[in-house]
C-alpha positions in Angstrom: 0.0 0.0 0.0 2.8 2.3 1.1 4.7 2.0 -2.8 1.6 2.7 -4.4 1.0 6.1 -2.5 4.6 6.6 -2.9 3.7 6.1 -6.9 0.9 8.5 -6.4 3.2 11.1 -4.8 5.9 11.4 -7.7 3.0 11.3 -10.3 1.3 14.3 -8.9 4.8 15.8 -8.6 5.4 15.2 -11.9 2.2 16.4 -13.7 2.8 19.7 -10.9 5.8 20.1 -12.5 4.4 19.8 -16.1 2.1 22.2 -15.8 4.5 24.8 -13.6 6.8 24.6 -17.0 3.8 25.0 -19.2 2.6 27.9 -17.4 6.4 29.2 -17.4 6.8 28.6 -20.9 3.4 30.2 -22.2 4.2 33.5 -19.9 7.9 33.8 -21.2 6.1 33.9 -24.7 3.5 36.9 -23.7 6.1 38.8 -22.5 7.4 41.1 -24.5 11.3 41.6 -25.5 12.4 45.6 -24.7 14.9 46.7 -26.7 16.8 49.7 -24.7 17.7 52.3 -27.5 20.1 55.5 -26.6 20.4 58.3 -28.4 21.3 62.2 -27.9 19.2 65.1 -28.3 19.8 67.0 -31.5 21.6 66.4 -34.7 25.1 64.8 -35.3 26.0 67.5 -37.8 25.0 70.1 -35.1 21.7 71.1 -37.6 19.0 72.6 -36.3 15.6 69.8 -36.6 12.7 69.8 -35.1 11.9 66.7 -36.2 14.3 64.7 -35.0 12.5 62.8 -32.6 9.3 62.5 -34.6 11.8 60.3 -37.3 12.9 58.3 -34.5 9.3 57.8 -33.4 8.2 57.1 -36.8 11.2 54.4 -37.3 10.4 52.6 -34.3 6.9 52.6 -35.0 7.9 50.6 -38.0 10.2 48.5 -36.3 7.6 47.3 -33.8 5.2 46.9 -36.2 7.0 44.2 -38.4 8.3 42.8 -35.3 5.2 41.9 -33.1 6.3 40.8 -29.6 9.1 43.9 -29.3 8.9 46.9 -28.1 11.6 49.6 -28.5 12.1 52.0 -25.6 14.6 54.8 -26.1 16.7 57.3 -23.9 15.9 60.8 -24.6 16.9 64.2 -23.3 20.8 63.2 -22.9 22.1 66.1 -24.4 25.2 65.8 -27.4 27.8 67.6 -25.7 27.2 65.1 -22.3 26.5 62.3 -24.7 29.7 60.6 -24.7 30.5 60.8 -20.8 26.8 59.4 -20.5 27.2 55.9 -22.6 30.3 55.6 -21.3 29.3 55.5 -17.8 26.3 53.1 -18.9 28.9 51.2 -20.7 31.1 50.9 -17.8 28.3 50.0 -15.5 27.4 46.8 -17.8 23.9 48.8 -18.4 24.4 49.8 -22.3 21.8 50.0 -24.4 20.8 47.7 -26.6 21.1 49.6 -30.0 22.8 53.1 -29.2 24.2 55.7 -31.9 27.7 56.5 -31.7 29.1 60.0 -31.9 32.1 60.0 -34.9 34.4 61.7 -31.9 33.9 58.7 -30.3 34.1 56.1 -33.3 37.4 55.3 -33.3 38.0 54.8 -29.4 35.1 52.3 -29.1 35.9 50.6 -31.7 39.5 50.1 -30.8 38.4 48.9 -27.4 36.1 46.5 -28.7 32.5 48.0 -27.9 31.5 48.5 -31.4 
């Protein structure tokens, strides 16, 4: 009698454990994948454009629309001339963004370190 309640016991742990995984599985699916974008305020040529952000909004829009399941989310506001001294810090913190632009100042340094 005991081995077939021991039986009974790893069965129900197993099917608990089935469905646990199922459950985990189906929520890691739902979720959606953040991409962390970072960017500068203002142009790279140092041109005046209002629309600068509305082109960014407009690209991402795209983006996330022929990529269902990702959502894009951008730093703003970080302004060009602190830029640099900003991603750094992020970069030296293991917190870079996923996708960031790279001021041509800067080019040649990251990529002789190995970031880019």
């Amino acid at each position: 009698m005991k081995r077939l309640h021991n039986k009974k016991c790893i069965g129900a742990a197993v099917l608990l454990a089935v469905l646990l995984l199922a459950g985990g599985l189906r929520y890691a699916k739902t979720r959606p994948v953040v991409l962390e974008f970072g960017m500068f305020t203002g142009s790279n040529w140092n041109v005046a454009n209002a629309n600068s952000f509305y082109i960014i909004d407009e690209a991402i829009a795209r983006f996330e629309a022929e990529h269902p399941g990702v959502k894009v989310h951008y730093y703003s506001g970080v302004p060009k001339e602190e830029y640099s001294e900003w991603l750094s810090r992020k970069i030296l913190a293991g917190e870079e963004p996923d996708v960031f632009m790279v001021l041509g100042s800067d080019f040649d340094q990251f990529s002789s370190i190995g970031i880019i």
